[in-house]
LUMKOLBA-109346 format. One record per residue (C-alpha): x, y, z; residue in three letters. Coordinates in steps of 0.25 Angstrom, whole numbers, padded with zeros to 4 digits, always signed. Layout:
BEGIN
XYZala/...
This chain:
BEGIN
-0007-0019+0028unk/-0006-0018+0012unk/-0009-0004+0008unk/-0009+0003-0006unk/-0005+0017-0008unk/-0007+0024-0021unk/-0007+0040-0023unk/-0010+0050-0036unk/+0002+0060-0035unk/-0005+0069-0025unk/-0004+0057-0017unk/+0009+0053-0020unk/+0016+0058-0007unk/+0008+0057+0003unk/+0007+0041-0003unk/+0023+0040-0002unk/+0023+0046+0012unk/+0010+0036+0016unk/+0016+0025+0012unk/+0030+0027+0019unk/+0022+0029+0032unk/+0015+0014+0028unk/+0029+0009+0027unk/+0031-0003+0037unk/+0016-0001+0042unk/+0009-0007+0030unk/+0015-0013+0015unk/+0013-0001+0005unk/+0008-0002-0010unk/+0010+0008-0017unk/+0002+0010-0030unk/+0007+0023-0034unk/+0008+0033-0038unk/+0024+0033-0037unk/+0026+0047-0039unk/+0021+0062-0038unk/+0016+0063-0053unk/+0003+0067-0056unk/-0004+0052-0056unk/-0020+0050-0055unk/-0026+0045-0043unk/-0036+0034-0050unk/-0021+0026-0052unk/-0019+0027-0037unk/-0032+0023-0034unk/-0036+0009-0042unk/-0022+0005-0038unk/-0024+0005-0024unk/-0037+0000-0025unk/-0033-0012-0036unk/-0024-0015-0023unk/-0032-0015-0013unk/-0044-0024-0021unk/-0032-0034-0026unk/-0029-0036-0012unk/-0015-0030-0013unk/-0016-0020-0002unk/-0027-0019+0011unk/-0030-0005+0008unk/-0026+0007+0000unk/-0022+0022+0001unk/-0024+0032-0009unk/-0018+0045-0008unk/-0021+0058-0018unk/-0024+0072-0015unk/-0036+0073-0011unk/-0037+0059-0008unk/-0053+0059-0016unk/-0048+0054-0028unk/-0040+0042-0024unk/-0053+0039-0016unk/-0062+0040-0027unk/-0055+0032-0039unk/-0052+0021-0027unk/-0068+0019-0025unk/-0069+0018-0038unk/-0065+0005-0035unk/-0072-0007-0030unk/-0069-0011-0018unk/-0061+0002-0013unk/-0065+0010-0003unk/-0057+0021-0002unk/-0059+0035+0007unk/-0053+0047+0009unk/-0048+0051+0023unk/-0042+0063+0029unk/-0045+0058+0043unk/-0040+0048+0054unk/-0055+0043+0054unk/-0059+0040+0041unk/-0046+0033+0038unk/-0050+0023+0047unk/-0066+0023+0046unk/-0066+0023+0033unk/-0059+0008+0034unk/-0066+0006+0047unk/-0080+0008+0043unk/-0080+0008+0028unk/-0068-0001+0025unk/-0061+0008+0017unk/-0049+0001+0010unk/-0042+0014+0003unk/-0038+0028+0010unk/-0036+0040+0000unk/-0028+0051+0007unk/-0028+0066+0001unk/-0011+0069+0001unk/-0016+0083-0001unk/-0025+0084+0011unk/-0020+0076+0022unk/-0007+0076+0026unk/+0006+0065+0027unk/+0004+0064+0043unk/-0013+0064+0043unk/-0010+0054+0030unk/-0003+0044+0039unk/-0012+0044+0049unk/-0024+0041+0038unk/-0018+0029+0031unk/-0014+0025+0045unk/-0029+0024+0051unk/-0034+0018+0037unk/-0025+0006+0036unk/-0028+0004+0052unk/-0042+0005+0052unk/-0051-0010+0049unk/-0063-0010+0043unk/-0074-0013+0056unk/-0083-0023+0048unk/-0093-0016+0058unk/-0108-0021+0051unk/-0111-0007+0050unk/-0099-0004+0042unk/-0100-0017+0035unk/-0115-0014+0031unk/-0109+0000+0026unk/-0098-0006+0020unk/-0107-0017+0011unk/-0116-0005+0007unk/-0103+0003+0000unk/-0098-0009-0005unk/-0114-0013-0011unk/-0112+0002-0018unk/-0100-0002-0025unk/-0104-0015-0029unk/-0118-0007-0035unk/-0111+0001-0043unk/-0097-0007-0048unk/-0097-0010-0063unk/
């Protein structure tokens, strides 16, 4: 699978150590940042989201410290989906029954190992197409279409 990584600088590390452990699982694009220097989280966001929508990658992760803003400039976004997970479930629920296309991890709140074990269950997990997650799904997406300018 195609994934895109992008990171603020609070992410930075904990991005560089989540892609090396990708490394000969999946192909890796990285879309920054490049280096610890203060950077803003927006950036990191649109860029992989604009990946994802342009079909460049299947699905995306976000990484800052808390993991909430990365989340909140990528559903800004049409068509992204993107959540916050600290636990093995909702890494895979949330693709499972919500389709969630984007993980945001908090580098200041989970640790490398627990990190690994997130991305891991995300990039595993298939949407079901169950029709009670599909009706659910049709609704959000009704939401975003509603109020998209």
């Amino acid at each position: 699978m195609k994934i895109g990584i992008g990171a603020d600088h609070a992410g930075f590390e904990l991005k560089e150590r989540i892609k090396a452990n990708l490394s000969g699982k999946h192909e890796v694009l990285d879309l920054g940042v490049y280096n610890p220097s203060p950077s803003d989280y927006p950036d990191a966001a649109e860029a992989v989201a604009a990946a994802l929508l342009e079909g460049r990658v299947e699905r995306g992760l976000l990484v800052c410290g808390s993991g909430v803003g990365v989340s909140i400039a990528a559903n800004k976004i049409p068509g992204i989906r993107a959540g916050v997970c600290g636990d093995h479930y909702s890494a895979h629920q949330g693709v499972e029954h919500d389709d969630m296309n984007v993980l945001c991890l908090a580098s200041r709140v989970v640790g490398e190992q627990v990190a690994f074990e997130l991305v891991d269950a995300f990039l595993a997990a298939r949407f079901t197409g169950e029709e009670r997650h599909l009706r659910r799904l049709t609704k959000v997406l009704a939401i975003e279409r509603k109020y998209s300018r």
